[in-house]
DRENLO-348402 format. One record per residue (C-alpha): x, y, z; residue in three letters. Coordinates in steps of 0.25 Angstrom, whole numbers, plus 5000, padded with zeros to 4 digits. Layout:
<pts>
((X Y Z) ALA)
...
</pts>
This chain:
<pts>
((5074 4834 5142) UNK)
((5068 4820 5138) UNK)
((5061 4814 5148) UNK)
((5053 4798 5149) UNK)
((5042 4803 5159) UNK)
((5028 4807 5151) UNK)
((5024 4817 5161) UNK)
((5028 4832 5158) UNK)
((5032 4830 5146) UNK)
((5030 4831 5129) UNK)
((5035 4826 5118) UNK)
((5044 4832 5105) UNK)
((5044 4826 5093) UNK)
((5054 4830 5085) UNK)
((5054 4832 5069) UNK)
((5067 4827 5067) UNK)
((5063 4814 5075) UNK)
((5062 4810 5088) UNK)
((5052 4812 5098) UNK)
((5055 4813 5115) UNK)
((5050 4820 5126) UNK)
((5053 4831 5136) UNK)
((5047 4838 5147) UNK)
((5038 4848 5145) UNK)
((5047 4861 5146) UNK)
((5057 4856 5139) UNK)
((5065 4868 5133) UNK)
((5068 4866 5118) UNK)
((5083 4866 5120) UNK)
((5083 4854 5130) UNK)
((5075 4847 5117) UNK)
((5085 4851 5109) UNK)
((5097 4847 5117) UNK)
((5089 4834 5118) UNK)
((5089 4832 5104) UNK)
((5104 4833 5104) UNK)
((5101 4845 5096) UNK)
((5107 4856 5106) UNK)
((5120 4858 5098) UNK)
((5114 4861 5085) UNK)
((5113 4876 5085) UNK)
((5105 4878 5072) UNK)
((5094 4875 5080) UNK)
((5086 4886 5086) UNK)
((5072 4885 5085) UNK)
((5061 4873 5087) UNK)
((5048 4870 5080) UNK)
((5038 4865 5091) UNK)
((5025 4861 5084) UNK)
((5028 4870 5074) UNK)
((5032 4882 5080) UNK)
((5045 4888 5082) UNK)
((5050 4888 5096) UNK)
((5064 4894 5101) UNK)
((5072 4883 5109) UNK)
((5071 4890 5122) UNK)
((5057 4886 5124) UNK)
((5052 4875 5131) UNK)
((5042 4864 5127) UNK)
((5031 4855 5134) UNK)
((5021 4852 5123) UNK)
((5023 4838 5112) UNK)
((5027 4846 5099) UNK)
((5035 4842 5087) UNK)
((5048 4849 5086) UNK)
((5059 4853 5075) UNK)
((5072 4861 5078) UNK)
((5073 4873 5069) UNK)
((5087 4877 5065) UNK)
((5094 4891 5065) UNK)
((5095 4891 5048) UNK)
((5079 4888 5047) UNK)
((5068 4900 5043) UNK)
((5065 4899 5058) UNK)
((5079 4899 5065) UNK)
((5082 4911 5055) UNK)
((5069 4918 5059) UNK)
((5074 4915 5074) UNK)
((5087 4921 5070) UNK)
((5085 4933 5064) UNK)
((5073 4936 5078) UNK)
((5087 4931 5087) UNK)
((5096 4942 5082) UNK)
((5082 4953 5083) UNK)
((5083 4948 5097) UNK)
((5096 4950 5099) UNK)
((5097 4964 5091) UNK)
((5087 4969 5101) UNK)
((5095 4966 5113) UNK)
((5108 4972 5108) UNK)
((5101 4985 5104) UNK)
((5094 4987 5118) UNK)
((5108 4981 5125) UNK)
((5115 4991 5117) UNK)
((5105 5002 5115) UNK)
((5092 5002 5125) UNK)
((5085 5013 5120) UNK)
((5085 5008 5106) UNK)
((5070 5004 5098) UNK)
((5075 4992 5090) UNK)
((5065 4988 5077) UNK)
((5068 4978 5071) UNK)
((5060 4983 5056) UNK)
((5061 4974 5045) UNK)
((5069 4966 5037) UNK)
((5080 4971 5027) UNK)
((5093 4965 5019) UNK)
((5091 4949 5025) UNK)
((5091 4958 5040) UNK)
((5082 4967 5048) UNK)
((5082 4981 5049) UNK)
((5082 4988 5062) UNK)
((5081 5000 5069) UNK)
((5080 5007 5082) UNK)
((5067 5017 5082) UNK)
((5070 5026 5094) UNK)
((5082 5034 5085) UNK)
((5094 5025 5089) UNK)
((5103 5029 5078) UNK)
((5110 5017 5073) UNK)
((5125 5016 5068) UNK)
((5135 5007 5064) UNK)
((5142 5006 5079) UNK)
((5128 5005 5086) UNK)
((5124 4993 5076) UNK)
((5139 4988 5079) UNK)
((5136 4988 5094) UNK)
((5122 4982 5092) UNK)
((5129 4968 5085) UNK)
((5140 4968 5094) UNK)
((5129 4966 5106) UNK)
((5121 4958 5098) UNK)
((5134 4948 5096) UNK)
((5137 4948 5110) UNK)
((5122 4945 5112) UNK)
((5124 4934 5103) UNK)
((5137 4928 5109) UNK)
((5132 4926 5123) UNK)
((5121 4916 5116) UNK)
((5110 4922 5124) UNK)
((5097 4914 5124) UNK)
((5085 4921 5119) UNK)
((5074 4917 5126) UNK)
((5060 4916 5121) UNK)
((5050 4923 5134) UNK)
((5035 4918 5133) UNK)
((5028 4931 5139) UNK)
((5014 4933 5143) UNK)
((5008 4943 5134) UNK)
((5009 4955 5144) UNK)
((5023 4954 5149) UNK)
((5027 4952 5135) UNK)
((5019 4966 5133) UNK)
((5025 4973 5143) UNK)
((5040 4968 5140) UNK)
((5038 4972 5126) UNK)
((5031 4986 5131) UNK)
((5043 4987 5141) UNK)
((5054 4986 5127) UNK)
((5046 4998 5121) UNK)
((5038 4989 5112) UNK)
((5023 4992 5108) UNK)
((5018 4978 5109) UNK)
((5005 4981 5103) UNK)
((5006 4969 5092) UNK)
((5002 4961 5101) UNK)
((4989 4966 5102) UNK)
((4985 4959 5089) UNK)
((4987 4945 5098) UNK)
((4981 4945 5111) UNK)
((4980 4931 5110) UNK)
((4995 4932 5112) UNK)
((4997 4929 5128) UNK)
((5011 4925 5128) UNK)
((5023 4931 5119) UNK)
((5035 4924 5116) UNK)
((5048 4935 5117) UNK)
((5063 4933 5118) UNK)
((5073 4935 5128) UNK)
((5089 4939 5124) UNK)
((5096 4943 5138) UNK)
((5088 4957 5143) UNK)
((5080 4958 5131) UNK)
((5066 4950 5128) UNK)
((5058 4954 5115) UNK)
((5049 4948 5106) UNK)
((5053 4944 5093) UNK)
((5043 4935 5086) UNK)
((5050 4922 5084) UNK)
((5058 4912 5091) UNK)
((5072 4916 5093) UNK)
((5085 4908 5093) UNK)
((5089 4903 5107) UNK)
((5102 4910 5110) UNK)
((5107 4921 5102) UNK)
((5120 4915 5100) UNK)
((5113 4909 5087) UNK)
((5114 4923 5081) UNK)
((5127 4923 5076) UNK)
((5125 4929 5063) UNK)
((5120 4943 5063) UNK)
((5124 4957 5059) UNK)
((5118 4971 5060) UNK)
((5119 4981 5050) UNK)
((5115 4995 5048) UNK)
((5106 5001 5041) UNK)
((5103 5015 5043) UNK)
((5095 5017 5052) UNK)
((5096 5004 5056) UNK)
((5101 4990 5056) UNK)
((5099 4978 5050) UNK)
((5101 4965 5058) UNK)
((5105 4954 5049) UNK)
((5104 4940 5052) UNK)
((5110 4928 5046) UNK)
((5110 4923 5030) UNK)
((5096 4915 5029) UNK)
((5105 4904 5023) UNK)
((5117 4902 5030) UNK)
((5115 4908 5046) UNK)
((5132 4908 5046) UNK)
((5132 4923 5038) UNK)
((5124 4933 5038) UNK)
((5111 4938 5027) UNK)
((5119 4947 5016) UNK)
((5116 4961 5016) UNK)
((5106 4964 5007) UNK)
((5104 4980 5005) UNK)
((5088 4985 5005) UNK)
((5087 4999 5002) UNK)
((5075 5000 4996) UNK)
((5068 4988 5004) UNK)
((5073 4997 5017) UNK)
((5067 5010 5010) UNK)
((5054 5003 5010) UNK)
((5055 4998 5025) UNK)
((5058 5012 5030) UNK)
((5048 5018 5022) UNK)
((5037 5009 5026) UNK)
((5042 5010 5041) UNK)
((5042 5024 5042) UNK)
((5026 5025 5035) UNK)
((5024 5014 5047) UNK)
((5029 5022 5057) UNK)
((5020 5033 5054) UNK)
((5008 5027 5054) UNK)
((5013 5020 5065) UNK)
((5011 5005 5061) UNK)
((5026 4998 5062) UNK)
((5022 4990 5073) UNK)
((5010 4979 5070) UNK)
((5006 4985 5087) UNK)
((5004 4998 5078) UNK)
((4995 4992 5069) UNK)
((4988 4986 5080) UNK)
((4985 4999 5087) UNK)
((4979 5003 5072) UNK)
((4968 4992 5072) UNK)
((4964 4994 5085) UNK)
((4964 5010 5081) UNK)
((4957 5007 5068) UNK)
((4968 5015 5062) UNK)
((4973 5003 5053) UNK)
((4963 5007 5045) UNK)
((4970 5020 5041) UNK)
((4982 5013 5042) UNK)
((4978 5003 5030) UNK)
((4975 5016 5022) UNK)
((4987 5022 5023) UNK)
((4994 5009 5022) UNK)
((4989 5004 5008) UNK)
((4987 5020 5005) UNK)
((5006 5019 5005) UNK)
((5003 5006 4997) UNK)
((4996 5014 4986) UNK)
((5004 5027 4987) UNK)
((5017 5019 4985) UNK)
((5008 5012 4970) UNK)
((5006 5026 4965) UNK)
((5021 5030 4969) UNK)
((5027 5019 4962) UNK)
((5016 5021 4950) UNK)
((5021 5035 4949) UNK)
((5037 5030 4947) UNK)
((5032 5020 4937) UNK)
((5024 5030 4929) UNK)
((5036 5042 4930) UNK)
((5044 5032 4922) UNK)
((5034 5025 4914) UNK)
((5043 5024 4903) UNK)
((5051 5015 4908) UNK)
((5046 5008 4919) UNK)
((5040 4999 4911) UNK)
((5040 4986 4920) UNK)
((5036 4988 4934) UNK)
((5041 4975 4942) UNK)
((5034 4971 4955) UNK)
((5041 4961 4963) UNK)
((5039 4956 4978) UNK)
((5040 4947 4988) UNK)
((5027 4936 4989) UNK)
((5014 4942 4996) UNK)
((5020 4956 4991) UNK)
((5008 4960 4985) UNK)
((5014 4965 4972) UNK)
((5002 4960 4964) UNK)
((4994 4971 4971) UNK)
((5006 4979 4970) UNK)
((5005 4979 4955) UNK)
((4992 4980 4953) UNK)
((4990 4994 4961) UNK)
((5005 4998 4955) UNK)
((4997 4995 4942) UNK)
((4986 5005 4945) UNK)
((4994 5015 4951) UNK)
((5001 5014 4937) UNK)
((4988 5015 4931) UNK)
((4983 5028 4938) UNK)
((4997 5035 4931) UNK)
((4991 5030 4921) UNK)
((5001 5018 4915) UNK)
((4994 5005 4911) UNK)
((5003 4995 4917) UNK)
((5001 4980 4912) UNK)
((5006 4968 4921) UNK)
((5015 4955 4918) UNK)
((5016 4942 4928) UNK)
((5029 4938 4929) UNK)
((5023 4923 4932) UNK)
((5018 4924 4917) UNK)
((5032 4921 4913) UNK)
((5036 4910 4921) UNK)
((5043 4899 4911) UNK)
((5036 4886 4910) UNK)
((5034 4877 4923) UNK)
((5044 4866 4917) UNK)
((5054 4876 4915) UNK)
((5053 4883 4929) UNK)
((5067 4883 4935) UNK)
((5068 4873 4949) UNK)
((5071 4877 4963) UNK)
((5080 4871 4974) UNK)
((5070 4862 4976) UNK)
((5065 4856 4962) UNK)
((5054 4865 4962) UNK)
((5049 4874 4952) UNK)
((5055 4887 4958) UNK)
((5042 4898 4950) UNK)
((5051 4910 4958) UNK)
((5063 4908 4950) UNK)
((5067 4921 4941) UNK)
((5068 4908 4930) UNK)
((5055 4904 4931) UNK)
((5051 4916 4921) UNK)
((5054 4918 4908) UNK)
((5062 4929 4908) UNK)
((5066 4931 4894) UNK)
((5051 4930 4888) UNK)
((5046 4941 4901) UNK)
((5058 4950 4898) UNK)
((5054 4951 4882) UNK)
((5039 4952 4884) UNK)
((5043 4964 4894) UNK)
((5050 4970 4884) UNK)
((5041 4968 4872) UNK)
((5030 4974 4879) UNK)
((5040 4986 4883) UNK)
((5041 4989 4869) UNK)
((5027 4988 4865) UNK)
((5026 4974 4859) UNK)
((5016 4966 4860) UNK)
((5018 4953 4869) UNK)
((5011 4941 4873) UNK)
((5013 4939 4887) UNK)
((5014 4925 4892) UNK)
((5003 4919 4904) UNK)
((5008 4908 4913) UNK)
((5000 4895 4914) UNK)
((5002 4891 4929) UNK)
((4992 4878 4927) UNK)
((5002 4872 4916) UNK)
((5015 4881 4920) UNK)
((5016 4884 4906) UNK)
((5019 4899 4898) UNK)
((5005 4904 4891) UNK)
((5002 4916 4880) UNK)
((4997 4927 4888) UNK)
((4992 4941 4884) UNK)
((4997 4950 4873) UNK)
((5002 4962 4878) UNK)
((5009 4977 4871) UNK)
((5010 4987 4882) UNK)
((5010 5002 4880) UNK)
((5020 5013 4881) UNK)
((5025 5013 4894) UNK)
((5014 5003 4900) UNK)
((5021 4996 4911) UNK)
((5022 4983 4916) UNK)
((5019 4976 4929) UNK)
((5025 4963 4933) UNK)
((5025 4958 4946) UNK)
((5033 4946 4950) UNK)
((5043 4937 4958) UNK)
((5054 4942 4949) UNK)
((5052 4957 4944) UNK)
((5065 4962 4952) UNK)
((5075 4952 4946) UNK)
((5081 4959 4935) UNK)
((5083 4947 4927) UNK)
((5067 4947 4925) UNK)
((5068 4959 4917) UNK)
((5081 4959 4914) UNK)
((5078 4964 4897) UNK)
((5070 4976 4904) UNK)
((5080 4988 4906) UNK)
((5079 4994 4920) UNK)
((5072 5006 4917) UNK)
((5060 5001 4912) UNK)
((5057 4992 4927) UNK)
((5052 4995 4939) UNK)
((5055 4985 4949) UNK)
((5046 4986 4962) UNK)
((5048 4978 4974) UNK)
((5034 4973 4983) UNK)
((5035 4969 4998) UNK)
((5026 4969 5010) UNK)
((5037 4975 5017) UNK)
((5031 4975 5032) UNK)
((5037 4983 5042) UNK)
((5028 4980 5055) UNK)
((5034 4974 5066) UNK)
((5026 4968 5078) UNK)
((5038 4974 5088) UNK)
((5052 4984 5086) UNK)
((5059 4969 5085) UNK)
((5049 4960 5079) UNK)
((5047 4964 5064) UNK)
((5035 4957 5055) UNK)
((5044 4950 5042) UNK)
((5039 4956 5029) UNK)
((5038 4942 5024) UNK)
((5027 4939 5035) UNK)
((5016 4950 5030) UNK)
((5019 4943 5016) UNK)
((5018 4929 5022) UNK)
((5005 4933 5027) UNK)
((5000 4941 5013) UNK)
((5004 4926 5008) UNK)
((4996 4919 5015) UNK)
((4983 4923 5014) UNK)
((4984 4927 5000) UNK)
((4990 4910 4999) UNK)
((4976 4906 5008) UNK)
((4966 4916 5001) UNK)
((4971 4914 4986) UNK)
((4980 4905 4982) UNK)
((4974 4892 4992) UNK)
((4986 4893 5001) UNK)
((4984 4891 5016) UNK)
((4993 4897 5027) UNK)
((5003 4884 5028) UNK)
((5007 4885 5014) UNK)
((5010 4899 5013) UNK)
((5018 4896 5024) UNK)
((5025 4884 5020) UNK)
((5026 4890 5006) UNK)
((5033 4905 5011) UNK)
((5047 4902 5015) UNK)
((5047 4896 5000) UNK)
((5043 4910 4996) UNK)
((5052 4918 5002) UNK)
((5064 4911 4997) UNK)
((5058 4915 4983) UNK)
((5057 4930 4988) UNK)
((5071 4929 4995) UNK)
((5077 4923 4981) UNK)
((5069 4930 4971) UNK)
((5063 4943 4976) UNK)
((5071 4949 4990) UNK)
((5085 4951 4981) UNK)
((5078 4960 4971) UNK)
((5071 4968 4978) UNK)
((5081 4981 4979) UNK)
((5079 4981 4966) UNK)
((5068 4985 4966) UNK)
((5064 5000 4961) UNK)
((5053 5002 4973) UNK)
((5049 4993 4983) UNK)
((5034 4992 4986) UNK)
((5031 4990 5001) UNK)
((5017 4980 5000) UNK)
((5017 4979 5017) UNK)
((5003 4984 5022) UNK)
((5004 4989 5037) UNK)
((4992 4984 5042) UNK)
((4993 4971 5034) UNK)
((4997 4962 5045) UNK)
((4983 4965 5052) UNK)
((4975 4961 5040) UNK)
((4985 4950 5037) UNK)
((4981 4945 5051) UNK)
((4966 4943 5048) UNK)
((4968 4932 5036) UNK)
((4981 4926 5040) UNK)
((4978 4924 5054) UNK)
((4969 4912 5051) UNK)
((4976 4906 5037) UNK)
((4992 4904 5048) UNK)
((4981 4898 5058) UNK)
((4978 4885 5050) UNK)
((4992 4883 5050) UNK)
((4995 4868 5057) UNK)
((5003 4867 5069) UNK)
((5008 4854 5062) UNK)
((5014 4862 5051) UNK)
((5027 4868 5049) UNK)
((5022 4882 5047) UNK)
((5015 4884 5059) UNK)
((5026 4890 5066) UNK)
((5025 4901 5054) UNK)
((5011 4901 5054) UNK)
((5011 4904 5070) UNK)
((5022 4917 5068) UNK)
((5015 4922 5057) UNK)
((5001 4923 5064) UNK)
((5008 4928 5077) UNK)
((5011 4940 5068) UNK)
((4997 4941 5062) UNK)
((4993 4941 5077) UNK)
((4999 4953 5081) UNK)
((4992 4961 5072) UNK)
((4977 4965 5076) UNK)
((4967 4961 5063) UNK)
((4962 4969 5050) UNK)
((4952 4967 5042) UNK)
((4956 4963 5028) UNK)
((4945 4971 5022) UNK)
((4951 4985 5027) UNK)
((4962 4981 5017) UNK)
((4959 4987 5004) UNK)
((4955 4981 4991) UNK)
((4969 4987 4984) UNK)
((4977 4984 4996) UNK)
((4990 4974 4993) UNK)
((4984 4966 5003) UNK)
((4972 4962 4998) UNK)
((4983 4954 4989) UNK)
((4983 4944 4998) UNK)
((4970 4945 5008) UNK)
((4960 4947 4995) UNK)
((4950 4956 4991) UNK)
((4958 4965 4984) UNK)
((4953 4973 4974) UNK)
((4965 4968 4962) UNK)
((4962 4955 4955) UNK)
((4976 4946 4957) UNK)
</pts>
């Protein structure tokens, strides 16, 4: 409430103008309803000096403040952690014996499944929505609960969880859960204040499990289309099972291995999959050398498919096939000609940024044995160069890595048979608890960044501020193509969050409070946090990794 007296209180300025003051304690609803803001539903969240704050919780410090509405990256984050929340009650309301995990992401939802043999159907799943609806209906508030570190331990101990992540922070003395009716939980983000914000959800199975859908990123009134992921779940399952086995699903796992000292066989076996899956995938290509001709390597950023290629390529070697490789970013058409974004911008990622008609005829003159001269790509005047002369030998293949090499219409003169699409992605499966996975897009976030600091003169707040830019490029250009795919190579290192947390650690500390990507910068380390350090050097030279940490052994 607004008050005159100076004692007992502290100031708000807001970003949308005005500044007034309250007494210290003041919850961020009675700020909101003072603004005359109360109605407007799409608000869900605040920014308090720069970090995100659910609208239960009370203030008492001067800060600068901006309302954060349900359609932001934030309010969606917040939304799709609500419904987690709320699919956690229902399936202990509805089943209390039941594990939950909550274990990756999958078609625009997350894939979910219970672990103590609870078999799924579609009247179990039915039951589930219904109580989760009714959940919703009652607009129940969900609460945040700041607990001292050993009564969260002991309430998360008591839920069956192993809470040995947070052995990696003992700095940590308080924990921020979230209460919804009976049911209290950590989920690692501020959630929405009641759950009758969560009107548009939908559960789906998927043998064995479900997936929970939220809302279209684009319009919150339906809900995200189906998108079917065969192959990408192939790859989850099969990475989760190997994880089971060596028993590092849970970042507490891979704590319990550094203070063993068995990560260090963990890293072997690890990067010892990495190179078994190269000489598997070497072996296809060489059985049917004769037409697989082009070998395309696509990915998501901070994938690591330059090192992809480059062990692919000895692994190709060793069956003793001389590959020979092609940037795709040699064909770019001339800076003046490059097609224009939303924004006026020069938009490099677009498909009609590269000559297509010049890269598909130089494929297929070096196919049949002519000799071509390849162009090189001027970056320093934007402008199309000569390059090498080159004539390849019978059934010599070609390696191209690049944005595009999933799109059928960059080879579209290329008949099928003679391609070989492969799909690269950290595809993490780790999760810090059974309900609070580690998004993929986070471990390659972090690979980012410090290749950004180390290589390219990039520090921590514009890798940041540039990544949201990125993965609309991926969600446009890469994410649709990927079924296509002929094999999909998981690049996901398990132990690489560990060693990630040495180099990063210190790069998302020099982010400003003053600066809109604090609040990022703040999540992102209180990952890194959870995970007890690595050296970098125990990475080996060959390692993916080294892609993005240096040292490796492959110039780049």
């Amino acid at each position: 409430m607004l008050i005159r007296a100076k004692e007992n209180t502290f100031k708000i300025r807001f970003l949308d103008g005005g500044e007034s003051s309250f007494i210290k304690g003041t919850p961020l609803f009675e700020i909101l309803e003072f603004q005359r803001r109360e109605k407007d539903k799409a608000i869900v969240l605040a920014r308090v000096n720069n970090l995100i704050r659910s609208l239960h919780e009370s203030l008492d410090e001067n800060c600068v403040l901006e309302w954060i509405r349900i359609q932001s990256p934030e309010g969606r984050r917040s939304y799709q952690q609500s419904l987690c929340l709320v699919l956690i009650r229902a399936t202990k309301e509805l089943y209390p014996d039941a594990q939950l995990l909550i274990d990756h992401s999958l078609g625009k939802g997350l894939y979910c499944e219970f672990q103590n043999g609870l078999k799924l159907s579609h009247r179990k799943i039915r039951f589930i929505q219904e109580r989760m609806r009714e959940i919703i209906e009652a607009n129940e508030a969900m609460l945040p609960q700041k607990m001292p570190r050993n009564k969260a331990l002991a309430l998360m101990k008591s839920n069956g969880e192993d809470p040995a992540w947070l052995d990696g922070n003992p700095e940590l003395i308080n924990l921020n859960l979230y209460q919804c009716g009976p049911v209290t939980d950590y989920l690692g983000y501020p959630l929405l204040p009641f759950t009758g914000r969560l009107n548009v959800f939908d559960l789906q199975y998927y043998r064995p499990g479900l997936i929970l859908r939220p809302p279209d990123e684009h319009d919150l009134n339906v809900l995200a289309p189906r998108v079917r992921q065969k192959k990408l779940f192939q790859v989850f399952h099969e990475y989760g099972q190997w994880q089971s086995i060596l028993g590092t699903k849970m970042a507490g796992e891979i704590n319990k291995a550094v203070v063993s000292k068995s990560i260090f066989n963990t890293i072997k076996i690890a990067e010892g999959l990495h190179e078994k899956k190269f000489a598997q995938i070497a072996d296809t290509i060489t059985r049917k050398k004769r037409n697989l001709r082009i070998i395309l390597i696509a990915g998501p950023s901070s994938s690591g498919k330059t090192t992809f290629a480059k062990r692919l390529g000895i692994q190709l070697r060793v069956n003793g096939l001389k590959p020979v490789a092609i940037s795709l970013d040699d064909y770019f058409i001339d800076r003046e000609k490059t097609p224009l974004d939303e924004k006026g911008q020069y938009d490099f990622e677009s498909l009609r940024a590269i000559n297509i008609q010049r890269f598909n005829e130089d494929l297929i003159n070096l196919l049949d044995g002519r000799k071509v001269e390849l162009p090189k790509y001027d970056f320093v005047r934007g402008k199309s160069i000569p390059g090498p002369v080159w004539q390849l030998k019978p059934d010599q293949p070609i390696l191209i890595e690049g944005l595009h090499g999933l799109n059928n219409h960059l080879t579209e003169a290329i008949p099928k048979r003679n391609k070989y699409k492969i799909y690269v992605s950290a595809l993490t499966q780790l999760n810090l608890t059974a309900h609070t996975r580690i998004p993929t897009s986070d471990v390659r976030l972090l690979r980012r960044l410090i290749r950004g600091q180390k290589f390219r003169g990039h520090d921590a707040t514009d890798t940041l501020m540039q990544w949201r830019t990125v993965r609309l490029g991926e969600e446009k250009y890469i994410f649709p193509f990927q079924e296509t795919a002929d094999i999909i190579f998981n690049s996901s290192l398990t132990y690489e969050l560990s060693v990630l947390r040495v180099l990063a650690k210190p790069l998302l500390e020099t982010v400003s409070h003053n600066h809109i990507a604090y609040a990022e910068a703040r999540r992102i380390l209180h990952l890194l946090n959870c995970f007890l350090p690595v050296s970098p050097k125990v990475v080996p030279l060959n390692s993916i990794l080294r892609e993005f940490i240096g040292g490796s052994s492959f110039s780049y």
